[in-house]
N, C-alpha and C positions, 0 to 999 in steps of 0.2 A: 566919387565912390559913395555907393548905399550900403548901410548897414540894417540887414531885415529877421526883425525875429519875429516869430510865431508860437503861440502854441495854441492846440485844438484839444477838443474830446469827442469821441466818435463814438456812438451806439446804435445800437440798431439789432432787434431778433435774430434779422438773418444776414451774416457777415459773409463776406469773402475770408475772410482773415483768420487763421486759427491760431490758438493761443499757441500749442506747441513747433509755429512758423514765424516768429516773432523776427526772425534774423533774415529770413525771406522775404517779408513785410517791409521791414525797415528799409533794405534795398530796393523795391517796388516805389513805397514812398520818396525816397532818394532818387529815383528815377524822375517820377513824375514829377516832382518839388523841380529839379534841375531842366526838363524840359520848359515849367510854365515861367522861372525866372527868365532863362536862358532865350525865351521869346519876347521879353518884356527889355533885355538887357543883354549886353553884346558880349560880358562875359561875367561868369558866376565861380564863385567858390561856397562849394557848400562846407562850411566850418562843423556842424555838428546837425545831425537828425535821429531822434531818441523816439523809440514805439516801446510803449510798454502798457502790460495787464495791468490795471490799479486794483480789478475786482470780479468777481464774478458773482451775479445777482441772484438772489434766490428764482428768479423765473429762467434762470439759466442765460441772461442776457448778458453778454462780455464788454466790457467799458476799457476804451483804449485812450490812453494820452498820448497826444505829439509834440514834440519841442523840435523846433527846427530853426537856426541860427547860420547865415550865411553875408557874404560879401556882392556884392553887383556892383557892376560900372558900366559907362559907354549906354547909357540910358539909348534906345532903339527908338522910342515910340517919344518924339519932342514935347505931348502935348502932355506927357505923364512929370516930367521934370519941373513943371512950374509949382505943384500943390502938391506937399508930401499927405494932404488929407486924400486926395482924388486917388493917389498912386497906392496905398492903404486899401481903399477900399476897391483898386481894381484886384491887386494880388488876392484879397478877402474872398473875392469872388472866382477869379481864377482858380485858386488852389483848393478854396473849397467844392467849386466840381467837380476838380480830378480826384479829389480824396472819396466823394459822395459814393465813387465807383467801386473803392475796396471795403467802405465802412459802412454806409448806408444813409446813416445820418451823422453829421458835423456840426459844429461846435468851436466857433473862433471865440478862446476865452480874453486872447489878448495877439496884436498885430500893432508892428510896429516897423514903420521904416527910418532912417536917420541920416541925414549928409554927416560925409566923414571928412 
């Protein structure tokens, strides 16, 4: 079993994401967090996935945190289980693409995988 936390900052002028959808958002992100483990890993429990406004920028630019914290097992792909560094930076890159599509631009402040 992995234990995988994340958290991001996402900015960007022109967002998909509107402050007052924050609980649609979150579910979006919950989706696609659960697809890109769920491909990587044979099964996932997503334990917690938190979207929130930290602020709103005087250019009118909205800055979003994510905190997302989950379970994997049944590792899928053999060649990701040997180096918890490789398996890091594949998720880094996974999930920051799918995020790229509702935020625009991303922001891995901190990722982390861990045998349980």
């Amino acid at each position: 079993m992995y234990l995988f936390n994340m958290f991001v900052q996402c900015t960007d002028r022109f967002l998909e994401v509107l402050p007052e959808e924050l609980e649609m958002t979150k579910l979006a992100v919950e989706h696609l967090i659960n697809q890109v483990l769920h491909d990587l890993f044979g099964a996932v429990v997503l334990e917690h996935v938190a979207v929130r406004l930290c602020s709103q920028r005087l250019d009118r630019q909205s800055w979003y945190a994510i905190d997302i914290s989950a379970q994997c097992s049944n590792i899928s792909i053999p060649w990701l289980s040997n180096h918890l560094d490789t398996m890091e930076l594949t998720l880094e890159g996974k999930i920051s693409c799918v995020l790229i599509e509702l935020f625009g631009t991303v922001f891995v402040d901190r990722i982390s995988v861990k045998c349980k």
